[in-house]
C-alpha positions, 0 to 999 in steps of 0.5 A: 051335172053331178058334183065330185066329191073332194080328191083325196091327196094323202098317198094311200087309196082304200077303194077306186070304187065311185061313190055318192052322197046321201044327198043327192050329189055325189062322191068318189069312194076310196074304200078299196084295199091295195096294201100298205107299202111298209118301208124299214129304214135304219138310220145310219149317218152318211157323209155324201148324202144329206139322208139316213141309209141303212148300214147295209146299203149297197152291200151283195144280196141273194133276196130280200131278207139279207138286207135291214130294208128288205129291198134287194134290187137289181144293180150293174154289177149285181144285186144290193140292198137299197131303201125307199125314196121320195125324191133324192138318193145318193150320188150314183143313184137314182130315185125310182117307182118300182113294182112288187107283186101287186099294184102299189108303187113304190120309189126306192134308190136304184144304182145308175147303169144297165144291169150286168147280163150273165155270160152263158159259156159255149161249147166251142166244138165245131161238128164236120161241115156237111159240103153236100148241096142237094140240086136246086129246085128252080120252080116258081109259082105263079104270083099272087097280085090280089090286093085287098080294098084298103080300109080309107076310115080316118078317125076324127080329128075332135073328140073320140064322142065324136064317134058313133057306137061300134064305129071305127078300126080300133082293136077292141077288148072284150069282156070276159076275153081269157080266163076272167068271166067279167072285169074286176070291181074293186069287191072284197079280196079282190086286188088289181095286180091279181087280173092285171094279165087278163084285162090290161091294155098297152097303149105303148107310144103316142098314135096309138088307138084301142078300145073295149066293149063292156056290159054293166051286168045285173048281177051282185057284186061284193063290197066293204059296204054290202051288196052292190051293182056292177063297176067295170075297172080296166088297167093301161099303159103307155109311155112315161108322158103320153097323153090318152084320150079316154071316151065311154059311150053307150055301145048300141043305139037304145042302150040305157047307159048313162056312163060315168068314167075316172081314173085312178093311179092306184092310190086315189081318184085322179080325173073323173067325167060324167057327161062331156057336154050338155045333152050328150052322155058319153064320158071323157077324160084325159091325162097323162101317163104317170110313171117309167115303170110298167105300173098301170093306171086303172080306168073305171066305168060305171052308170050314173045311176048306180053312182048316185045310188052309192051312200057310206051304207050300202047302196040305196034301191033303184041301181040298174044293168044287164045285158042292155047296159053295153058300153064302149070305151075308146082310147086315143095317145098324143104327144104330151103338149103342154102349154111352155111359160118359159123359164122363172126366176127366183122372186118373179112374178108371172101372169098367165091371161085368156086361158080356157078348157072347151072340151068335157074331161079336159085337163090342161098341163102347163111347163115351167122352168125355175131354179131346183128347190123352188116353192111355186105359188100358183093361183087360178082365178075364174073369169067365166061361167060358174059351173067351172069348179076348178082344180089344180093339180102339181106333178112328180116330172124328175126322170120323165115321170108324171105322177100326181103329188098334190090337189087343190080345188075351189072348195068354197066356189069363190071361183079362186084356187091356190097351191104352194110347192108340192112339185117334185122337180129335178135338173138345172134348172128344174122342170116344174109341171101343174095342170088345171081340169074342172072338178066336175069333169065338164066344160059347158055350159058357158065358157070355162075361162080362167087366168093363171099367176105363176110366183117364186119367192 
């Protein structure tokens, strides 16, 4: 199993490219340029709201210029200059994840409601009414009663590398559909937001199945650090919390792939999977969808090979594709589950026993509730095989998001991991949400057991 190199966790991703060390073992780059989100706040006192806004704030715009932030958003009762937000705006507002042009995402304050529509006045002439009927026709063709086979293939109810290749009703993509010869790869000048329209994929809402069938060409692709192989990146969505269930395998018998997926929100390497179990090369991962707004998250595919021939300098000989490098990607939504603890008190301690992940690229979310403002501490200790690398992951849940906020992972293989606070929560009480995946991706061999400490001070 090759080893993933640590998660970044500051907010700002360089490249959603994979990566390896010279080593031998192997990494996530983050050399891709997204653009930097770039926020003017004049700080002016508010007696309502415990932050600094701008003097402007909430006053009429036309566009962005008119307002000190240079965000003129969208309100009920029209435009008005706003300004960006972790986590808290004041009353009446909401703190929100918007787009603008590209694929960074970025939170500002919105007002509550529905935006105003334009009332388009109607001209209220009425012509004459033509009274005429012409005589009806009473002729009825013959009924058509054929009714083609039905399609009985239900997909399986354990994995999607369960599947065989080329097997199953999923709506397929195909590369080099539309305009694009080929996905994105993260190449110099190259942005996501840029082919968003010809490759991203809607899941929409929990039930859902699609899929892509993709090459690992042989051609030369351009890269902050030089000349390198092919690395296919596909943009989804679907409801704020869905779980999706992401699967790449080789897409015919005999094809030489040896594929490698992760995920990234744009900004830094979430979930990754080389192999989902030992012996059987097709990668999974999971998680859930991270944002209410239309952002997409990206899903990127490679060969291993090609990701263990990544060094800081180029790529070493021996990288590989071509039109025998097919590939196919499935995808699968379920209703996001998490585990329910139940709800915490200031001061309390909870144990969490006999917890386990079975399935390779699994990432198992956990729920909690506890007085807004808390700083949890939670602590993972493992109980069984020690090809378990475990991580922990806390969330952004306010406004029914799940974005990533912070990482910790067992760095010194200890077998233990901790992290303090870095949830976002919202409400009364608040709904806190972490969720613990292996590092590598995988769960075999032996049993990935863990047992969990949840504590408030």
């Amino acid at each position: 199993m090759r080893p993933l190199a640590p998660i970044a966790t500051a907010l700002v991703l360089t490249l959603a490219a994979c990566s390896g060390r010279s080593d031998g073992s192997s990494s996530i780059n983050t050399d891709a340029m997204f653009g930097d989100v770039v926020v003017v706040d004049t700080a002016v006192a508010d007696t309502v709201y415990s932050g600094n806004l701008p003097a402007d704030f909430g006053n009429p715009c036309h566009d962005n210029s008119e307002c000190e932030t240079e965000f003129c958003i969208e309100g009920p009762n029209g435009f008005v200059c706003s300004k960006t937000c972790v986590d808290s705006c004041p009353t009446g507002w909401g703190c929100k994840g918007i787009t603008s042009g590209s694929a960074d995402v970025v939170f500002v304050c919105v007002p509550d409601g529905d935006p105003v529509e334009d009332v388009v006045e109607t001209d209220t002439y009425e012509p004459p009414q033509d009274t005429y009927e012409p005589p009806q026709d009473t002729y009825q063709p013959p009924q058509d009663t054929y009714e083609p086979p039905q399609d009985t293939y239900q997909p399986p109810t354990g994995t999607l590398c369960e599947v065989d290749p080329a097997v199953g009703t999923e709506a397929f993509l195909v590369e080099g559909q539309g305009a694009a010869s080929e996905w994105p790869d993260c190449v110099t000048g190259c942005t996501f937001a840029a082919h968003t329209g010809l490759v991203e994929i809607d899941l929409g809402g929990a039930g859902s199945t699609a899929g892509a069938l993709g090459t690992i060409d042989g051609g030369s692709h351009t890269y902050d650090i030089g000349v390198g192989p092919d690395i296919d990146v596909i943009a989804l969505r679907a409801q704020p919390r869905t779980m999706i269930e992401i699967a790449v395998q080789a897409g015919a018998n005999g094809s030489p792939i040896d594929p490698i997926v992760y995920t990234s929100d744009g900004f830094q390497v979430r979930t990754f999977n080389s192999d989902v179990a030992t012996g059987n090369s097709c990668a999974r991962t999971t998680m859930a969808f991270p944002y209410v707004s239309a952002s997409a998250i990206y899903v990127i595919v490679e060969d291993g090979a090609n990701y263990d021939a990544w060094t800081p300098s180029g790529y070493s000989p021996g990288t590989v594709g071509g039109t025998t490098y097919r590939y196919t990607m499935r995808l699968r939504t379920t209703p996001f589950a998490p585990v329910d603890l139940g709800a915490f008190a200031a001061g309390s301690t909870h144990p969490v026993t006999g917890q386990a992940l079975t399935v390779g690229g699994e990432t198992k979310y956990y729920r909690f509730t506890a007085p807004d403002g808390a700083t949890p501490t939670v602590t993972l200790n493992r109980t069984g095989s020690t090809a378990f690398v475990p991580a922990i992951a806390v969330f952004k849940s306010d406004q029914n998001q799940m974005v990533w906020q912070d990482v910790a992972w067992d760095a010194d293989d200890n077998g233990v991991v901790a992290i303090t606070g870095g949830f976002v929560a919202g409400g009364s009480p608040a709904e806190y949400f972490f969720a613990v995946m292996d590092y590598n991706g995988a769960a075999s061999p032996g049993t990935f057991s863990y047992d969990l400490t949840i504590s408030l001070p």
